[in-house]
C-alpha positions in Angstrom: 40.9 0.7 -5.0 41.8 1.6 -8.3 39.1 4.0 -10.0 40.0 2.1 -13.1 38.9 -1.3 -11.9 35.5 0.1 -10.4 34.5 1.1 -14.0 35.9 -2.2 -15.6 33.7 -3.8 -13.7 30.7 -1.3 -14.0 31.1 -1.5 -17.7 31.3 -5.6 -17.7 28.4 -5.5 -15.7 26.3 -3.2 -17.4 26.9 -4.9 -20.7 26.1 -8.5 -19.5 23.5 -7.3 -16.9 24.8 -9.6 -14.8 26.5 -10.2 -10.9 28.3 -13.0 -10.0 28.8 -13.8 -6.0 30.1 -16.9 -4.6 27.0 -18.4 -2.3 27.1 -21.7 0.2 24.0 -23.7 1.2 25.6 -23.8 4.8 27.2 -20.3 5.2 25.6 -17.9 2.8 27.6 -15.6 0.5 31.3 -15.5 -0.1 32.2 -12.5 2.9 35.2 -11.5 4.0 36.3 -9.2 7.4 37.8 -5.8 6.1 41.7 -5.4 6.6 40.8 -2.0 6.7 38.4 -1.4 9.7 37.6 -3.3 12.7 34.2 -5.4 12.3 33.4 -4.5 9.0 32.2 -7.7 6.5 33.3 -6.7 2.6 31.1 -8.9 0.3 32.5 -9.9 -2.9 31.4 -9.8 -6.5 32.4 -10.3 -9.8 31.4 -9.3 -13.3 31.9 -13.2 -14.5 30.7 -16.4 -13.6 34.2 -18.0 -14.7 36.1 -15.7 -12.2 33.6 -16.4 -9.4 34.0 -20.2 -10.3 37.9 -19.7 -10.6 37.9 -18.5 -6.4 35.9 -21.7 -5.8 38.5 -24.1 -4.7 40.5 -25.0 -1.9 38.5 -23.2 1.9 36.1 -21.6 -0.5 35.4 -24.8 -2.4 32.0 -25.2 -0.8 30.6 -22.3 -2.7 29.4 -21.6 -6.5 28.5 -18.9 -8.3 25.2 -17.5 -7.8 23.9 -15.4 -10.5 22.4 -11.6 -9.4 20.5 -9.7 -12.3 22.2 -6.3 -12.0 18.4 -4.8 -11.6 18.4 -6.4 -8.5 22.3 -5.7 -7.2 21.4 -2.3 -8.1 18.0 -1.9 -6.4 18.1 -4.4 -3.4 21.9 -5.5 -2.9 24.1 -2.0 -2.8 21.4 0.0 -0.8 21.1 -2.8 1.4 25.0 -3.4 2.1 25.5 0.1 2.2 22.7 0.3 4.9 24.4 -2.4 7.0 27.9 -0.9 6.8 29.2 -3.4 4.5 32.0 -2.6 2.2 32.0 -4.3 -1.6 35.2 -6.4 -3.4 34.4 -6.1 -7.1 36.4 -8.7 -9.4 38.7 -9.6 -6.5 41.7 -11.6 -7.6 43.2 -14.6 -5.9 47.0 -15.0 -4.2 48.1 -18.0 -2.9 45.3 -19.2 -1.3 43.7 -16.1 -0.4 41.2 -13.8 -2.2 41.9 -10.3 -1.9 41.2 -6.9 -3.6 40.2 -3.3 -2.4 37.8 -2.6 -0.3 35.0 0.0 -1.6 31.9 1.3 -0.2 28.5 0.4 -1.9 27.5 3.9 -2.6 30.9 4.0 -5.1 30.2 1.1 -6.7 26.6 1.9 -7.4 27.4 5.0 -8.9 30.0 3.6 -11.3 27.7 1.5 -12.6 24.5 4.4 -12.9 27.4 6.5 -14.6 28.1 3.5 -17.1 24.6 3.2 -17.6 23.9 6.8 -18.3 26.7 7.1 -20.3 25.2 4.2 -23.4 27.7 1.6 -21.7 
């Protein structure tokens, strides 16, 4: 993944305070299998509500956006996903019908966003 996008999206985040995921009464949060490695989930996020709302048509119309304080993506969600082994899509982008984007661990994005955050972001 582009470095550059990483902090885009640390730098969105940290100035909103906000995390936007794309959640489903029946099947949870918007997760995707890695087309990097071999049963690996990569959970998606995004650093606005209209760009999680924008992925929510078509397959993926079932789910909305679902609002996570950053407090509690930093504190709960990236140790826990990178705990499990998950890898993180940050501000994925849409093409034809699929949503796609790099593939990052947890620990990266988590320290993009405690650099922003140290740095007055």
């Amino acid at each position: 993944m582009s470095e550059n996008r990483i902090d885009e999206f640390a730098a969105k985040v940290v100035e909103t305070g906000e995390v936007w995921g794309l959640e489903s009464p029946g099947e949870g949060w918007l997760c995707s299998d890695s087309v990097e490695f071999e049963d690996v989930d990569v959970l998606v996020f995004w650093s606005k509500k209209s760009d999680a709302a924008a992925h929510a048509i078509g397959e993926l119309a079932k789910y909305e956006p679902t609002l996570i304080p950053l407090h509690e993506f930093m504190e709960r969600w990236l140790p826990g996903l990178g705990e499990d082994n998950h890898l993180v899509g940050v501000d994925w982008t849409t093409e034809g019908d699929q949503v796609i984007g790099d593939e990052v661990e947890a620990e990266d994005v988590y320290e993009a966003i405690e650099a922003e955050t140290e740095s007055g972001g």
